[in-house]
C-alpha positions in Angstrom: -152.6 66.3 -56.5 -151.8 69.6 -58.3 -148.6 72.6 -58.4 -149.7 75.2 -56.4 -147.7 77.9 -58.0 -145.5 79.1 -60.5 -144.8 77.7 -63.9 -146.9 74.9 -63.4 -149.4 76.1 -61.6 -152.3 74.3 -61.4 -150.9 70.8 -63.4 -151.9 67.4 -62.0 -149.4 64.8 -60.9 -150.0 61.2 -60.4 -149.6 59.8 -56.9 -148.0 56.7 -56.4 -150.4 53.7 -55.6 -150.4 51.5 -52.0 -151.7 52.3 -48.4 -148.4 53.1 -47.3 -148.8 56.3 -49.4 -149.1 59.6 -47.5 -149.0 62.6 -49.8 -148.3 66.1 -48.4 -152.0 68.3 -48.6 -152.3 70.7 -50.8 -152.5 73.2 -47.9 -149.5 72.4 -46.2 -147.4 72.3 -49.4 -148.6 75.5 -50.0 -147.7 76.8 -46.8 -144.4 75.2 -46.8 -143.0 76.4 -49.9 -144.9 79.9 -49.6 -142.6 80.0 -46.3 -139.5 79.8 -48.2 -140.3 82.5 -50.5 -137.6 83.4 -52.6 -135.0 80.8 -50.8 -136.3 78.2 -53.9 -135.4 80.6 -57.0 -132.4 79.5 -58.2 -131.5 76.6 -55.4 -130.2 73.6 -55.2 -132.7 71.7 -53.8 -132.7 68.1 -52.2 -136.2 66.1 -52.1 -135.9 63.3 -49.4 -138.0 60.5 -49.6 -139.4 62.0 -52.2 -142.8 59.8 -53.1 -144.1 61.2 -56.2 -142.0 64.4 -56.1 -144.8 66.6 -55.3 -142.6 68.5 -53.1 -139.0 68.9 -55.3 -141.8 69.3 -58.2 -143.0 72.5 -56.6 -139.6 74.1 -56.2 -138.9 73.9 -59.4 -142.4 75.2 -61.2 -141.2 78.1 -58.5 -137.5 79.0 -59.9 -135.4 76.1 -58.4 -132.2 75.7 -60.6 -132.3 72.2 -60.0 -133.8 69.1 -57.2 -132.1 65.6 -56.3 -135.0 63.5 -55.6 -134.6 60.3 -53.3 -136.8 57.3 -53.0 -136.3 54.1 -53.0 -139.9 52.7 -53.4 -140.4 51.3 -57.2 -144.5 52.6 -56.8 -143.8 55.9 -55.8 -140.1 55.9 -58.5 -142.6 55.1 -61.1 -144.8 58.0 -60.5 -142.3 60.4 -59.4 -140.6 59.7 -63.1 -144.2 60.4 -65.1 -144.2 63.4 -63.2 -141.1 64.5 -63.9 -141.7 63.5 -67.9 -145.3 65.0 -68.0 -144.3 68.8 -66.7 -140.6 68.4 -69.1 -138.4 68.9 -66.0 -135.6 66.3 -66.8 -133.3 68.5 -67.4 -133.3 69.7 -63.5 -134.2 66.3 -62.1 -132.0 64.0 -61.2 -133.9 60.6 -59.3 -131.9 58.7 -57.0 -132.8 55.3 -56.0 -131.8 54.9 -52.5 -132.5 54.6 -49.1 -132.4 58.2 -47.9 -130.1 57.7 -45.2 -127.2 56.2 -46.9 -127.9 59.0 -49.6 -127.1 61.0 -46.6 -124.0 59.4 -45.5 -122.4 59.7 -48.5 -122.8 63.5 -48.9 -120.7 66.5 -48.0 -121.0 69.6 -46.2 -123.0 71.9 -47.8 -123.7 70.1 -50.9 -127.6 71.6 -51.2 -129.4 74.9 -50.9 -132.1 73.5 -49.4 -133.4 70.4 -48.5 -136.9 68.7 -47.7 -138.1 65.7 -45.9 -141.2 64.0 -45.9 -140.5 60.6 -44.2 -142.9 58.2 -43.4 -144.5 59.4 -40.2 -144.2 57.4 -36.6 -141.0 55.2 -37.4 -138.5 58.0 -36.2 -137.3 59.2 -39.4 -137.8 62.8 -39.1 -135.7 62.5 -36.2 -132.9 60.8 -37.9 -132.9 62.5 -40.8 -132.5 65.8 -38.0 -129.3 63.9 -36.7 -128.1 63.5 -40.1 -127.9 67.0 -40.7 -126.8 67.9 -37.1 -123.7 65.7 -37.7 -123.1 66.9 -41.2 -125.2 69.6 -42.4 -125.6 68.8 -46.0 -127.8 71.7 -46.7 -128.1 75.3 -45.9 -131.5 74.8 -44.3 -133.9 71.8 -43.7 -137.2 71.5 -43.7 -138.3 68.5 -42.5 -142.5 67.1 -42.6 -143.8 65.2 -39.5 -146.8 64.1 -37.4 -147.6 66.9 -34.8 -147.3 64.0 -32.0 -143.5 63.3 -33.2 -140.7 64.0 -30.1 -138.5 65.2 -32.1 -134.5 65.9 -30.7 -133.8 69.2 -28.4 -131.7 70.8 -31.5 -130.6 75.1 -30.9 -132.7 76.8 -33.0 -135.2 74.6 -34.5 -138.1 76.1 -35.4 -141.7 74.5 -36.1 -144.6 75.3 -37.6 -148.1 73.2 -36.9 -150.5 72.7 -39.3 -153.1 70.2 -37.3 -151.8 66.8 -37.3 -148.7 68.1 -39.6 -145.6 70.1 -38.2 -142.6 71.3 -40.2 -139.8 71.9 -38.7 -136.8 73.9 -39.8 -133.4 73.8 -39.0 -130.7 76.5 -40.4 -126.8 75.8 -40.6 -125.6 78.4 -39.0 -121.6 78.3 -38.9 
């Protein structure tokens, strides 16, 4: 895996070993974070089940002041903290060991720019993670990774964006 763009464009990073491992493809995190544009530069961002980063690690090589990553997998925490040493972003990293939904419980309205999910696919989580922020909106906006064949909640003004078997879909908090 490799940064797309920005300051580290074009540096490797380690994925974390196992078959449970489903990284986000190159193309899709390209699209992704090309979609925000400028909504990264200077963000607070929030990097749910975050694997080896690749997505919070992206953010930042693109202007993000800072990223929260969660995981709670020791595989994917040890990669995720190489990567974070090998491209010198400690200083706007901050890894959380946790499961990501009593990360989510814990936090207050508004307390990120932006966040991104990449749950497991299949098991519900994208959805869950959806009626997390429905119930407190933690973020200003969420973009959320799943499978294409997810059912996903009826939620006003979700928008999604298909990428084969992959779909984002974003969710604003709109007061």
């Amino acid at each position: 895996m490799r940064i797309i763009a920005g300051e580290w464009r074009g540096r490797t990073i380690r994925a974390p070993s196992g078959r449970d491992v489903r990284p986000t493809a190159d193309r899709v995190r390209e699209a992704w974070l090309g979609s925000l544009g400028g909504a990264v530069e200077d963000a607070r961002v929030l990097d749910l089940f975050a694997g080896s980063g690749a997505l919070g690690l992206e953010a930042l090589s693109r202007g993000a002041r800072e990223v929260v990553f969660v995981e709670r997998s020791r595989p994917a925490l040890l990669a995720l903290q190489a990567n974070i040493e090998a491209l010198g972003a400690s200083d706007r990293s901050t890894v959380v060991r946790s499961d990501a939904f009593r990360y989510l419980d814990r936090l207050g309205d508004s307390t990120f720019d932006l966040a991104l999910a990449d749950p497991p696919y299949g098991m519900g989580y994208a959805s869950e993670v959806l009626r997390h922020f429905s119930r407190r909106p933690f973020a200003r906006e969420i973009w959320v990774e799943h499978g294409s064949r997810e059912t996903l909640p009826e939620l006003p003004g979700l928008r999604q964006r298909r990428y084969g078997d992959t779909t984002l879909s974003i969710w604003e908090n709109t007061p």
